[in-house]
C-alpha positions as CSV (number, residue, x, y, z in Angstrom):
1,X,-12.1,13.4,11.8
2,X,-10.7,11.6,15.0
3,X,-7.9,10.0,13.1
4,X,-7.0,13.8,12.3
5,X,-7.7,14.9,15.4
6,X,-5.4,12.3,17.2
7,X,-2.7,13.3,14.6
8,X,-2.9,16.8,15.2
9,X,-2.8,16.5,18.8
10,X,0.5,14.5,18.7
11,X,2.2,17.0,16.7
12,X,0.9,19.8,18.8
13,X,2.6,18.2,21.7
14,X,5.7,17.7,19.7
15,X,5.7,13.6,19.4
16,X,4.2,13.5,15.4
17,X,4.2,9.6,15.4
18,X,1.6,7.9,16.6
19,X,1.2,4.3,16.8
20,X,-1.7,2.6,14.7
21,X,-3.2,0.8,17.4
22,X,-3.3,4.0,19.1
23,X,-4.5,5.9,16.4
24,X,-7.4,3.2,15.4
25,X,-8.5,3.0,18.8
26,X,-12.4,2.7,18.6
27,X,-12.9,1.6,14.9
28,X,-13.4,-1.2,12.9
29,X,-10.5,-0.5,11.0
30,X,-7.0,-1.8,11.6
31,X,-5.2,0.6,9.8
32,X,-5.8,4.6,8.1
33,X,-6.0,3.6,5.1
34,X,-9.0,1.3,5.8
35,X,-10.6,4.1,7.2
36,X,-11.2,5.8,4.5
37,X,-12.9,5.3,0.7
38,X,-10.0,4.0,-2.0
39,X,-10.1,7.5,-3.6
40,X,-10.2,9.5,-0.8
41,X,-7.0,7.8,0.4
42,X,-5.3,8.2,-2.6
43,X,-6.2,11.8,-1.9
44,X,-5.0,12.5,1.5
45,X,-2.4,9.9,1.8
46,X,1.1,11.8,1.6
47,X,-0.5,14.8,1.4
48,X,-2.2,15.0,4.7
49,X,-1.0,12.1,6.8
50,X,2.0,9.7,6.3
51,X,3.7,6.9,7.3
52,X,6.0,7.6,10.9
53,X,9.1,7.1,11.4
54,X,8.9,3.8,12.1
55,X,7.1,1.2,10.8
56,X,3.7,0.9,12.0
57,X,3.5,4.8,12.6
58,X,1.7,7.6,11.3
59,X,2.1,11.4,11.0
60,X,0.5,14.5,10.2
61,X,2.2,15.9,7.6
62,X,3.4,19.4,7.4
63,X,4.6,21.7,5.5
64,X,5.3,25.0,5.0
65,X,2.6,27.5,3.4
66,X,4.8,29.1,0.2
67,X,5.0,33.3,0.9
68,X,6.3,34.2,-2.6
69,X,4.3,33.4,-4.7
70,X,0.6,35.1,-3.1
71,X,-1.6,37.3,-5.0
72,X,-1.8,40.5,-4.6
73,X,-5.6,41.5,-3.2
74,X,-7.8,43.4,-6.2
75,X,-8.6,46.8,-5.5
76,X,-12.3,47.3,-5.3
77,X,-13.5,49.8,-7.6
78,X,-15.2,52.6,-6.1
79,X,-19.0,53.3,-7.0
């Protein structure tokens, strides 16, 4: 969660990108994508997190939620 947590904190404060040293800091792993399992990176990667920017950057990616296209609530039948 602190590679999230980093990411999120960045884009809260309006700088997305964060630098992978930065964004390792205090693990093993050089890089995101060693971070995590093979499938769960397929799974997250350009979906939840992405590449900066610039190379040698990552982001929390985005977007926006769609508005159309949500169900209308059931009614509850009365007993």
């Amino acid at each position: 969660l602190t590679i999230f947590e980093r990411l999120v904190v960045a884009a809260a404060k309006g700088s997305p990108d964060v630098q992978v040293k930065a964004l390792m800091e205090g693990f093993e792993s050089r890089s995101p994508q060693q971070a995590f399992r093979k499938e769960t990176w397929d799974s997250i990667r350009d979906v939840y997190i992405g590449k900066g920017a610039k190379n040698g950057y990552w982001r929390l990616l985005l977007t926006a939620q769609p508005t159309e296209a949500v169900a209308e609530p059931a009614e509850e039948a009365t007993v």
